[in-house]
C-alpha positions in Angstrom: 147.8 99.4 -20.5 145.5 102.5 -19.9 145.6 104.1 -17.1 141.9 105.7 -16.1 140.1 107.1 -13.0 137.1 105.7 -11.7 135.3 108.8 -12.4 136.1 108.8 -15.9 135.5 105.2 -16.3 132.0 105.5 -15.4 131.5 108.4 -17.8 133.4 106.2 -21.0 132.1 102.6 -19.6 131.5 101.3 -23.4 134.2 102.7 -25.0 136.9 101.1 -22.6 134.9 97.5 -22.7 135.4 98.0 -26.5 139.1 99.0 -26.1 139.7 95.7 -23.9 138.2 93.5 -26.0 138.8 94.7 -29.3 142.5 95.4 -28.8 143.3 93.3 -26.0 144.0 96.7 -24.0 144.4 96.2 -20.3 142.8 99.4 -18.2 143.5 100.3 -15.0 140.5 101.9 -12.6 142.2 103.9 -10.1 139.6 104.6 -6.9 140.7 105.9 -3.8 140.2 102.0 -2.4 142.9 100.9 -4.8 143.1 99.8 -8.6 140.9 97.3 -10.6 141.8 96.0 -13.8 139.4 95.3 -16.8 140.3 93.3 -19.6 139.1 90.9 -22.0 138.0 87.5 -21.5 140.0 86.1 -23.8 142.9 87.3 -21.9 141.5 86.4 -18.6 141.1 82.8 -19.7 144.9 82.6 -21.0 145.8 84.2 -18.0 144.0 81.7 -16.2 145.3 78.7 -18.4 148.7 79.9 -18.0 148.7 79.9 -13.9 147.0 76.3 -14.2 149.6 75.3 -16.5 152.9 76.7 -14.0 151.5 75.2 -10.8 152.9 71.2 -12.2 156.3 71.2 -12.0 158.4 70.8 -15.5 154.9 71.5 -17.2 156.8 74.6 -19.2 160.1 72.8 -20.3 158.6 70.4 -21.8 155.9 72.9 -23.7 159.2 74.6 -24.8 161.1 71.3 -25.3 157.8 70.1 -27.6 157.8 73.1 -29.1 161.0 72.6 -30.8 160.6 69.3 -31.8 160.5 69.1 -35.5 156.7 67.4 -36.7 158.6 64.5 -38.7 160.4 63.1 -35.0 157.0 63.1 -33.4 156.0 59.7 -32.7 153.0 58.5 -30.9 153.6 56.1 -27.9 150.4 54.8 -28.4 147.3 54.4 -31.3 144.6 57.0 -30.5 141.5 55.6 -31.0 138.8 58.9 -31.3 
C-alpha cells in the first residue's frame, strides 16, 4: 500500500492510476476529511465478489472443501445440457 497526500496525488494523478492498476498497488489519499483509497478495478470487483460470496453461510468451506477434491472424484449429480 502507498501511502500519499492529497496534495501530492493531485500533482502525480496518472502515475498512481498506473501504479494501481498495473501492479495492483493500493494508495491511500490522506485529506484533512479523512483517507480515500484508489485501486484497481480488478481488485475492486474481487473485493466485491468476495463480500458477496461471505454473506451465505458455509459458502467458504465448501469453496475450500471443493478445492481439495481431487478432479478424478468429481461427479456430476446431474447431465448439463449447454
Amino acid at each position: 500500500m502507498t501511502n500519499t497526500n492529497v496534495t501530492n496525488f493531485r500533482k502525480h494523478a496518472f502515475e498512481y492510476f498506473s501504479q494501481a492498476v498495473e501492479f495492483n498497488d493500493v494508495i491511500n489519499v490522506n485529506t484533512k476529511n479523512g483517507n480515500a483509497i484508489v485501486m484497481s478495478e480488478d481488485d475492486y470487483n474481487s473485493l466485491v465478489g468476495t463480500l458477496y460470496l461471505n454473506q451465505f453461510p458455509g459458502t467458504v468451506k465448501d469453496i475450500m472443501d471443493g478445492k481439495e477434491t481431487k478432479i478424478k472424484d468429481c461427479v456430476p449429480s446431474e447431465e448439463v445440457e449447454w
